[in-house]
N, CA, C and O atoms as a GROMACS GRO file, in nm:
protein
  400
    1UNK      N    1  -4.653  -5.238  -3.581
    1UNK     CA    2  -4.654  -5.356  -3.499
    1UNK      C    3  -4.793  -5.418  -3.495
    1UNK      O    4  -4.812  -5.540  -3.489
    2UNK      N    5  -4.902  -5.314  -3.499
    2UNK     CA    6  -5.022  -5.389  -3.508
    2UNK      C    7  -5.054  -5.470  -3.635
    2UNK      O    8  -5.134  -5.563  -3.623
    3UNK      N    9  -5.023  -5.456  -3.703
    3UNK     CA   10  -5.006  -5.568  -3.847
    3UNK      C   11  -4.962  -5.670  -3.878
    3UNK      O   12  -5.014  -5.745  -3.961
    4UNK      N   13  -4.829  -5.698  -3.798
    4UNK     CA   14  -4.755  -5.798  -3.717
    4UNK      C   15  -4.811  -5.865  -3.617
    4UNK      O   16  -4.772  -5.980  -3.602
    5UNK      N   17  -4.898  -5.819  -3.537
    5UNK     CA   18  -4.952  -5.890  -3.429
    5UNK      C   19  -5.077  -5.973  -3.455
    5UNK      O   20  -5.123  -6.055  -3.375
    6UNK      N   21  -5.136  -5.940  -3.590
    6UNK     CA   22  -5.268  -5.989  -3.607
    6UNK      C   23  -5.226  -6.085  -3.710
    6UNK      O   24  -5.295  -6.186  -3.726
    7UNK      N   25  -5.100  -6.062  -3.799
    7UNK     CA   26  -5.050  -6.130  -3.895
    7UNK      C   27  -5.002  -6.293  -3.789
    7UNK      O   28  -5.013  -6.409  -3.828
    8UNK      N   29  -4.963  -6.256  -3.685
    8UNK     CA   30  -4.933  -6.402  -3.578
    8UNK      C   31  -5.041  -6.439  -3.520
    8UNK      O   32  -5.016  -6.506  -3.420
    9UNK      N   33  -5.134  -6.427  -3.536
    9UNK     CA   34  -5.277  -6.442  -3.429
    9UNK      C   35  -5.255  -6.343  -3.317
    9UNK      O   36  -5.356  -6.381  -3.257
   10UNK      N   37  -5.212  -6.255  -3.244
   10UNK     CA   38  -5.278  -6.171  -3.153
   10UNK      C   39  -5.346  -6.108  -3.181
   10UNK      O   40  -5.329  -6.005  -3.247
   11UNK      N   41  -5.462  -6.159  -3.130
   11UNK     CA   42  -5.603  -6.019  -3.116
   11UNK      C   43  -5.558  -5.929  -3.037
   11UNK      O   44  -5.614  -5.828  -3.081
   12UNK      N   45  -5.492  -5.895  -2.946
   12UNK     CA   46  -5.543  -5.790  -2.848
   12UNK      C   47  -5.347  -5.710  -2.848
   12UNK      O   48  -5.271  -5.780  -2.782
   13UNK      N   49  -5.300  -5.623  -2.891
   13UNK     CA   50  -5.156  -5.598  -2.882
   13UNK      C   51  -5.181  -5.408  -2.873
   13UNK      O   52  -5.113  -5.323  -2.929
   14UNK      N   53  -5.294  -5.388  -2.789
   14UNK     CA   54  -5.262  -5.237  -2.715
   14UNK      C   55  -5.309  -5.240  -2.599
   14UNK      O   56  -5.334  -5.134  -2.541
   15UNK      N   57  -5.328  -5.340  -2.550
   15UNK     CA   58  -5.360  -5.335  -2.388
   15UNK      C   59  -5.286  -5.491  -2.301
   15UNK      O   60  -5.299  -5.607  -2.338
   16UNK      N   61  -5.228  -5.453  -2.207
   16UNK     CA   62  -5.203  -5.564  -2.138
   16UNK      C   63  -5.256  -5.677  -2.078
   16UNK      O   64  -5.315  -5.640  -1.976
   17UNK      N   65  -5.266  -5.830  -2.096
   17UNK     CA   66  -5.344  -5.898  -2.021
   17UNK      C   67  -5.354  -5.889  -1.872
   17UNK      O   68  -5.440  -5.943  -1.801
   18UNK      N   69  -5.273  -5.828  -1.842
   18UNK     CA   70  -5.277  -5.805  -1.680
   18UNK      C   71  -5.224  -5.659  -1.591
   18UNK      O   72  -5.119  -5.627  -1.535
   19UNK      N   73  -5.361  -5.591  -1.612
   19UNK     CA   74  -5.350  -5.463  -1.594
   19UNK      C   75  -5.257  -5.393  -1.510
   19UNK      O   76  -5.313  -5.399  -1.401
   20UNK      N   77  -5.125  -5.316  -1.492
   20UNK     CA   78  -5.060  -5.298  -1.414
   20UNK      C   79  -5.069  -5.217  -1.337
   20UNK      O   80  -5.098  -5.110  -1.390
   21UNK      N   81  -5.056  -5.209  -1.180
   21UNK     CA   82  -5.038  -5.058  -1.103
   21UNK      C   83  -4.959  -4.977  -1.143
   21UNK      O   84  -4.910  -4.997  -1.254
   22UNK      N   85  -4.923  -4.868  -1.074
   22UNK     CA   86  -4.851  -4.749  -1.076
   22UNK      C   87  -4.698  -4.785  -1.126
   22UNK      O   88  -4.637  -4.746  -1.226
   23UNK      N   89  -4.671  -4.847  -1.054
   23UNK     CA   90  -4.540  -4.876  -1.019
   23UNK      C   91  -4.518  -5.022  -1.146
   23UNK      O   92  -4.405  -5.062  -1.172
   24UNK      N   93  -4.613  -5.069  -1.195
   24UNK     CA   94  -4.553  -5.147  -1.316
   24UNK      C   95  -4.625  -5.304  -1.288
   24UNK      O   96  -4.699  -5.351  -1.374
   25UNK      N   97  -4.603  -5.361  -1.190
   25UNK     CA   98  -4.674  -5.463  -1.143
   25UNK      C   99  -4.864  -5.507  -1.139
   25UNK      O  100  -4.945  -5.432  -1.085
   26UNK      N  101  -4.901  -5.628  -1.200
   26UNK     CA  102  -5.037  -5.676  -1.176
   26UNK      C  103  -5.067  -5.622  -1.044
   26UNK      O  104  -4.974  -5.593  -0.968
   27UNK      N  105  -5.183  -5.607  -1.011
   27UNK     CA  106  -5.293  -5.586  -0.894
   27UNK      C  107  -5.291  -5.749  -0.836
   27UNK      O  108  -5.327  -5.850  -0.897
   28UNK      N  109  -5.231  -5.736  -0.683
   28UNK     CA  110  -5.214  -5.849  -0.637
   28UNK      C  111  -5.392  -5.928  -0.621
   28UNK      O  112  -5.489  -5.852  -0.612
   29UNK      N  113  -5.408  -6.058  -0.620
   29UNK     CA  114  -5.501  -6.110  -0.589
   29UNK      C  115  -5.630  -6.106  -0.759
   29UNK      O  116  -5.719  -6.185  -0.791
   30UNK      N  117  -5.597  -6.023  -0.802
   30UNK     CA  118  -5.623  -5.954  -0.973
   30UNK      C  119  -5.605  -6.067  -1.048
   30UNK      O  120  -5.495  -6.110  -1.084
   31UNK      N  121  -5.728  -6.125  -1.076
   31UNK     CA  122  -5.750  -6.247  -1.242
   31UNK      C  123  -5.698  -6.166  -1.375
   31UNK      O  124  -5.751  -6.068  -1.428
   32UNK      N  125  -5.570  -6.241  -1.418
   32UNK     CA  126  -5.548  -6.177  -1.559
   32UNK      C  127  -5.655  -6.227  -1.709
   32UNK      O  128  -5.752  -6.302  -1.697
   33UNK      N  129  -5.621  -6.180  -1.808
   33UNK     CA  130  -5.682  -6.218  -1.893
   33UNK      C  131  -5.736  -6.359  -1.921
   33UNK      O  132  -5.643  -6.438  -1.939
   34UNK      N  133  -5.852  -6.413  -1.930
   34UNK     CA  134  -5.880  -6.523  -1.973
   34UNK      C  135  -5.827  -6.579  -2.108
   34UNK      O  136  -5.777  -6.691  -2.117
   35UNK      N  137  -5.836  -6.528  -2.171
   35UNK     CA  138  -5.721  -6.561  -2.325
   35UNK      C  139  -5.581  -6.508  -2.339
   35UNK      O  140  -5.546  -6.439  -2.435
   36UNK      N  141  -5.506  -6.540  -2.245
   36UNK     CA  142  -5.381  -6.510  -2.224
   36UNK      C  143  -5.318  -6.521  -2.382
   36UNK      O  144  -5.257  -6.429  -2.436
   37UNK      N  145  -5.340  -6.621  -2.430
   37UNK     CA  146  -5.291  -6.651  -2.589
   37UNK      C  147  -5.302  -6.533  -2.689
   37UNK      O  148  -5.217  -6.505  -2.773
   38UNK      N  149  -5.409  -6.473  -2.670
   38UNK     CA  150  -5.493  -6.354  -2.753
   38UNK      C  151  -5.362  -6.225  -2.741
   38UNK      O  152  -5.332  -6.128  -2.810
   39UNK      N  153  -5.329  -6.263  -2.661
   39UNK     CA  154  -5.272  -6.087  -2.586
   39UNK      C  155  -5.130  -6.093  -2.609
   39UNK      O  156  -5.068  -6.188  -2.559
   40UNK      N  157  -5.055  -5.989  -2.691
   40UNK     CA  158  -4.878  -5.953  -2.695
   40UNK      C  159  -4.830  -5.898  -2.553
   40UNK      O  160  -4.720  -5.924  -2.504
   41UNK      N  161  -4.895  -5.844  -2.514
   41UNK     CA  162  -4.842  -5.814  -2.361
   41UNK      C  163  -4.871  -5.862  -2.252
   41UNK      O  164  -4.987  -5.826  -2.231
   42UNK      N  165  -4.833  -5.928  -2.159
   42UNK     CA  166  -4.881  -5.946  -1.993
   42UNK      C  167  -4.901  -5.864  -1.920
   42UNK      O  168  -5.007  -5.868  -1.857
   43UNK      N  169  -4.786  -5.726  -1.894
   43UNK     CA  170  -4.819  -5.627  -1.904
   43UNK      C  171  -4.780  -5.489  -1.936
   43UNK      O  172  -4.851  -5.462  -2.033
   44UNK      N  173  -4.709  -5.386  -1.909
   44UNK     CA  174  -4.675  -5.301  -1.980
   44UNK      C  175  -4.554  -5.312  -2.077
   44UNK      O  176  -4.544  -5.245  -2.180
   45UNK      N  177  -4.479  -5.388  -2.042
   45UNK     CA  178  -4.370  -5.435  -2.073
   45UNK      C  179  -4.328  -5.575  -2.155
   45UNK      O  180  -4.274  -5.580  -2.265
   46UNK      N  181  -4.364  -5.667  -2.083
   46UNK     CA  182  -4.308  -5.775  -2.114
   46UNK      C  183  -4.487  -5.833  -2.177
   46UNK      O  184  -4.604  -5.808  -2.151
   47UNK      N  185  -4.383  -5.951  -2.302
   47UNK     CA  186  -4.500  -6.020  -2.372
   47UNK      C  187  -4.512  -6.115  -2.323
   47UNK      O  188  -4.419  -6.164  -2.259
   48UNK      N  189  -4.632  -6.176  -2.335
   48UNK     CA  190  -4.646  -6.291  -2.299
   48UNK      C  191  -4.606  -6.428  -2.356
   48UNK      O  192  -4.546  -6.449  -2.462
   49UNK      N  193  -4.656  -6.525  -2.256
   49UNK     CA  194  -4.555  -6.680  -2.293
   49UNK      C  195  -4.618  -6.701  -2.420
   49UNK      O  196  -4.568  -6.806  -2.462
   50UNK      N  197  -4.708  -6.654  -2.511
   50UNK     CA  198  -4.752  -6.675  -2.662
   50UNK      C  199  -4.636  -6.642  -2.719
   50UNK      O  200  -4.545  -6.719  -2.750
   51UNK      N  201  -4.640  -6.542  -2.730
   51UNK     CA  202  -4.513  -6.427  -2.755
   51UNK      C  203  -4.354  -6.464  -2.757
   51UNK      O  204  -4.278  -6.425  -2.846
   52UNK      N  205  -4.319  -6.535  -2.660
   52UNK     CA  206  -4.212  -6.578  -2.627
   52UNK      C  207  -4.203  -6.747  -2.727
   52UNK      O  208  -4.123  -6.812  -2.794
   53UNK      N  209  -4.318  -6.751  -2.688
   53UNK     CA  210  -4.300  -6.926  -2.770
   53UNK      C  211  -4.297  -6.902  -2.931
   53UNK      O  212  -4.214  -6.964  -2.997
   54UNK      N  213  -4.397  -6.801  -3.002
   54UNK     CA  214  -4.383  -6.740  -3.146
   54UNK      C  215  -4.186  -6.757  -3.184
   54UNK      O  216  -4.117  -6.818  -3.265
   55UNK      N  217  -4.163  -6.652  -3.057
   55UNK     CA  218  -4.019  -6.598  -3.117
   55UNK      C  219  -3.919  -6.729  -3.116
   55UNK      O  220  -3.873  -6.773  -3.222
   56UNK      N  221  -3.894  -6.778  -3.010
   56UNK     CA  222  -3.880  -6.924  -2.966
   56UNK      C  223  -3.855  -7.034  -3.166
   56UNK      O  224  -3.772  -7.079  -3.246
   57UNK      N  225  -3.992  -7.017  -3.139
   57UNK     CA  226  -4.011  -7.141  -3.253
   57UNK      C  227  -3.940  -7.064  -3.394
   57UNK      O  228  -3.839  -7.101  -3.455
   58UNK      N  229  -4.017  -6.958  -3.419
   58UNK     CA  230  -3.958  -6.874  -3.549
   58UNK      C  231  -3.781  -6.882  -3.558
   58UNK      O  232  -3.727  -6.924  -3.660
   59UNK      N  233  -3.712  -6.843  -3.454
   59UNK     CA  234  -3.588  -6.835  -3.432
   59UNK      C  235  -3.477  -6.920  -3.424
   59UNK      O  236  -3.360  -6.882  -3.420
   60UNK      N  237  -3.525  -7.063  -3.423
   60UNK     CA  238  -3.489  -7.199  -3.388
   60UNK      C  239  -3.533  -7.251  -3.561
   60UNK      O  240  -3.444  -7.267  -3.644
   61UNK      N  241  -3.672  -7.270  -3.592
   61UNK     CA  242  -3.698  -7.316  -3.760
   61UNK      C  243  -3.710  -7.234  -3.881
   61UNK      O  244  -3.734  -7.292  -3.987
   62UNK      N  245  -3.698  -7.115  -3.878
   62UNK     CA  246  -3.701  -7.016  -3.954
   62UNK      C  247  -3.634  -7.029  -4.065
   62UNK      O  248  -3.513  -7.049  -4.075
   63UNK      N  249  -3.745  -7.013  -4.188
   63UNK     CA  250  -3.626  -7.031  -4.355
   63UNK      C  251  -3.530  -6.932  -4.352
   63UNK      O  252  -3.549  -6.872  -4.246
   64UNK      N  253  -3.441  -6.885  -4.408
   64UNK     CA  254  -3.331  -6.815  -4.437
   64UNK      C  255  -3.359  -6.716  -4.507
   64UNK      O  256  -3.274  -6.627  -4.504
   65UNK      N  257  -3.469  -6.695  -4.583
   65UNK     CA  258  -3.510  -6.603  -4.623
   65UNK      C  259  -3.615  -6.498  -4.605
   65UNK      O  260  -3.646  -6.402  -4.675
   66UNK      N  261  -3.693  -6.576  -4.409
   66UNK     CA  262  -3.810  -6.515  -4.382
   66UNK      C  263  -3.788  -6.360  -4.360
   66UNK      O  264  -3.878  -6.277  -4.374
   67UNK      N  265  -3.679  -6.336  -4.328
   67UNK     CA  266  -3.639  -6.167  -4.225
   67UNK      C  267  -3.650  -6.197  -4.127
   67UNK      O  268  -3.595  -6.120  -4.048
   68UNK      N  269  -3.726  -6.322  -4.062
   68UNK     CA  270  -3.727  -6.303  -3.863
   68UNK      C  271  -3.617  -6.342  -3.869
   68UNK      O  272  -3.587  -6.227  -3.837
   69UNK      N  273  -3.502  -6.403  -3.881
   69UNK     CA  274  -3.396  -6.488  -3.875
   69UNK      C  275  -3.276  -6.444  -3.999
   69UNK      O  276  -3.288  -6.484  -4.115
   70UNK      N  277  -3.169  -6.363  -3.957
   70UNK     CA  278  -3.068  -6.355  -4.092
   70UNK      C  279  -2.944  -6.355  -4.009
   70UNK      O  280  -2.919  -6.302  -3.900
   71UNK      N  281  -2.888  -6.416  -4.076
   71UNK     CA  282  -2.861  -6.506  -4.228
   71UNK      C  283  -2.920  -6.622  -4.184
   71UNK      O  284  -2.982  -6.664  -4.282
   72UNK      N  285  -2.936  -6.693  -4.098
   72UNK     CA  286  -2.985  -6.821  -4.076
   72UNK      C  287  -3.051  -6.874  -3.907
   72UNK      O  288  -3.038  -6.816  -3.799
   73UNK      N  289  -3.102  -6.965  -3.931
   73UNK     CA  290  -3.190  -6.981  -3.856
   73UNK      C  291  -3.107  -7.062  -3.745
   73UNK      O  292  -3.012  -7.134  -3.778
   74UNK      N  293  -3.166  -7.037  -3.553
   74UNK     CA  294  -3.030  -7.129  -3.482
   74UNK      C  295  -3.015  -7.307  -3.512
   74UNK      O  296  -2.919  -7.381  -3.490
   75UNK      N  297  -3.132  -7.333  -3.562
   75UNK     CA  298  -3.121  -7.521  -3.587
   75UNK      C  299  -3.007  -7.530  -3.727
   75UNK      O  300  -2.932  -7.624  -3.754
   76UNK      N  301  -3.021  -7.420  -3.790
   76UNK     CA  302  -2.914  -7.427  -3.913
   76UNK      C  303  -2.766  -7.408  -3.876
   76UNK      O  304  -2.685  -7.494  -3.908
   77UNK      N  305  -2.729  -7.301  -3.811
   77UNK     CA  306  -2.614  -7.271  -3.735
   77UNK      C  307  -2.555  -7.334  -3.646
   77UNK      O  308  -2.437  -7.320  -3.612
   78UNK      N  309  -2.670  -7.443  -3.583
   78UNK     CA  310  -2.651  -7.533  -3.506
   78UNK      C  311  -2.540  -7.679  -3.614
   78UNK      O  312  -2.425  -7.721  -3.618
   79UNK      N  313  -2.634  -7.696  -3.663
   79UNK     CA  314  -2.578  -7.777  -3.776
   79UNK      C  315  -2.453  -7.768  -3.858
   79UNK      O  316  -2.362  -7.846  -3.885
   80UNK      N  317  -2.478  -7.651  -3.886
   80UNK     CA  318  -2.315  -7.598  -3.959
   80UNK      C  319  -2.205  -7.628  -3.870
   80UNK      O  320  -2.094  -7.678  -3.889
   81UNK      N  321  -2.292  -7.565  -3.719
   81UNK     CA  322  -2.100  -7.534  -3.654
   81UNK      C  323  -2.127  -7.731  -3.592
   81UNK      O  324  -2.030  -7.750  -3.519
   82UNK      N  325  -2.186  -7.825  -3.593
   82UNK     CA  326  -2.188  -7.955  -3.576
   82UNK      C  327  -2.086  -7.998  -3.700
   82UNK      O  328  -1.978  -8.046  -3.668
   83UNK      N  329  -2.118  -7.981  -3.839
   83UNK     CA  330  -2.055  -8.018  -3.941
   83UNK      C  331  -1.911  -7.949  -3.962
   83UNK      O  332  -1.848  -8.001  -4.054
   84UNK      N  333  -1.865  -7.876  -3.917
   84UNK     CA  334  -1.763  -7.820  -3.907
   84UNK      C  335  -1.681  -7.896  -3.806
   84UNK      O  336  -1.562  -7.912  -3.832
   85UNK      N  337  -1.742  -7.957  -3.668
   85UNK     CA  338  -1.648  -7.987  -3.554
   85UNK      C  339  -1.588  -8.133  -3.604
   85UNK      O  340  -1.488  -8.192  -3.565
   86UNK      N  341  -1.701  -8.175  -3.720
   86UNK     CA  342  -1.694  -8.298  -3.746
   86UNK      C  343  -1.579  -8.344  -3.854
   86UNK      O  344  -1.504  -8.441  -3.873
   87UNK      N  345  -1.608  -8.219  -3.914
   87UNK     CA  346  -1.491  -8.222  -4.026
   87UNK      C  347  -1.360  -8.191  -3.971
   87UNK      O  348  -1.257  -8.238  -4.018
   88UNK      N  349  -1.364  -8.115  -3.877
   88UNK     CA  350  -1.224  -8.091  -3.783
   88UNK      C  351  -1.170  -8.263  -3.754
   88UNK      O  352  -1.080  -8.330  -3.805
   89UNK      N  353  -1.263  -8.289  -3.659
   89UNK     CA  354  -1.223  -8.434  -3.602
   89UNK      C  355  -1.135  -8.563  -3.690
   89UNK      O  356  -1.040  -8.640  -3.676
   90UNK      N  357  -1.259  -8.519  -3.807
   90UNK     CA  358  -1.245  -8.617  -3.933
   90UNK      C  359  -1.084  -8.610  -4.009
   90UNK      O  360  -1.009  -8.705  -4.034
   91UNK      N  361  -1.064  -8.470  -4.032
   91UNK     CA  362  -0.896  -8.401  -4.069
   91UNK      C  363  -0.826  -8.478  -4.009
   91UNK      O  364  -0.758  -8.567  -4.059
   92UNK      N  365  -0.840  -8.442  -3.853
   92UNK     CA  366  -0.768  -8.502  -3.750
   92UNK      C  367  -0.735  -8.621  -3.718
   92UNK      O  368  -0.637  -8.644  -3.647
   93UNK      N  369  -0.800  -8.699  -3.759
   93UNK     CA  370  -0.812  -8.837  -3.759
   93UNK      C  371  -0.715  -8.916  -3.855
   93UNK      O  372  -0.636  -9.005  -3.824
   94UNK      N  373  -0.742  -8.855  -3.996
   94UNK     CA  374  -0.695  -8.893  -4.114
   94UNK      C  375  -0.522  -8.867  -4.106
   94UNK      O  376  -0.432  -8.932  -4.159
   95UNK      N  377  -0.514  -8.729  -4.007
   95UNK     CA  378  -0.310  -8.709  -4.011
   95UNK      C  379  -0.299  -8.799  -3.911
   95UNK      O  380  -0.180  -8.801  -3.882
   96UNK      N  381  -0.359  -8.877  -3.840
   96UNK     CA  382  -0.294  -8.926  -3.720
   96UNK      C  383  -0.290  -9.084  -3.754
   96UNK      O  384  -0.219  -9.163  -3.692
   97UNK      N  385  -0.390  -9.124  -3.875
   97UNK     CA  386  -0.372  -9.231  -3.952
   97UNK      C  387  -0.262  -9.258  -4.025
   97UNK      O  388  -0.195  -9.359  -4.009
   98UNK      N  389  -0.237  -9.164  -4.117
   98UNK     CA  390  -0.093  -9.092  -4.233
   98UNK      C  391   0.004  -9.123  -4.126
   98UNK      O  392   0.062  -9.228  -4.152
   99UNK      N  393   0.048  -9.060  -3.993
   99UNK     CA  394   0.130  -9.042  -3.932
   99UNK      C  395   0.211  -9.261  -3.903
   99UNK      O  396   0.317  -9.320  -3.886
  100UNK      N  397   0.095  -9.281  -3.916
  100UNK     CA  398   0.079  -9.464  -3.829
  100UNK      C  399   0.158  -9.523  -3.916
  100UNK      O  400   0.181  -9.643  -3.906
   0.00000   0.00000   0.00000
């Protein structure tokens, strides 16, 4: 994962930007990281909004052949099942013309 993380721009993906207590949670009143961007984690757990926006964008424009995305990317699937409803409609249209 660390190869992956530097391969996306995160510098920092073994420590959390926002150090957690015991129990899992930031230290109330506690300044998190100044380069929030830098950092895969917020904190033990969950990544940060870099992180989320990476996957976000990758997952939505992604070629078909990157591996983040298989078989296809959601703007593609999006499209397909658009061109499909259309061609339904279009069928539909055409027997109800025939029928006239």
């Amino acid at each position: 994962m660390l190869v992956l993380t530097k391969y996306f721009g995160f510098l920092v993906s073994n420590a959390p930007c926002c150090p957690p207590r015991l129990i899992g949670r930031c230290y109330a009143n506690e300044r998190p990281c100044y380069n929030r961007s830098d950092y895969f984690f917020w904190d033990e757990v969950h990544p940060t909004e870099a992180y989320n926006q990476l996957t976000a964008t990758r997952s939505y424009y992604d070629s078909y052949n990157s591996g983040f995305t298989y078989p296809m990317d959601i703007k593609n699937l999006v499209e397909q099942k658009t061109k499909m409803e259309l061609e339904s409609i279009n069928e539909s249209t055409s027997k109800l013309s025939a029928s006239s």
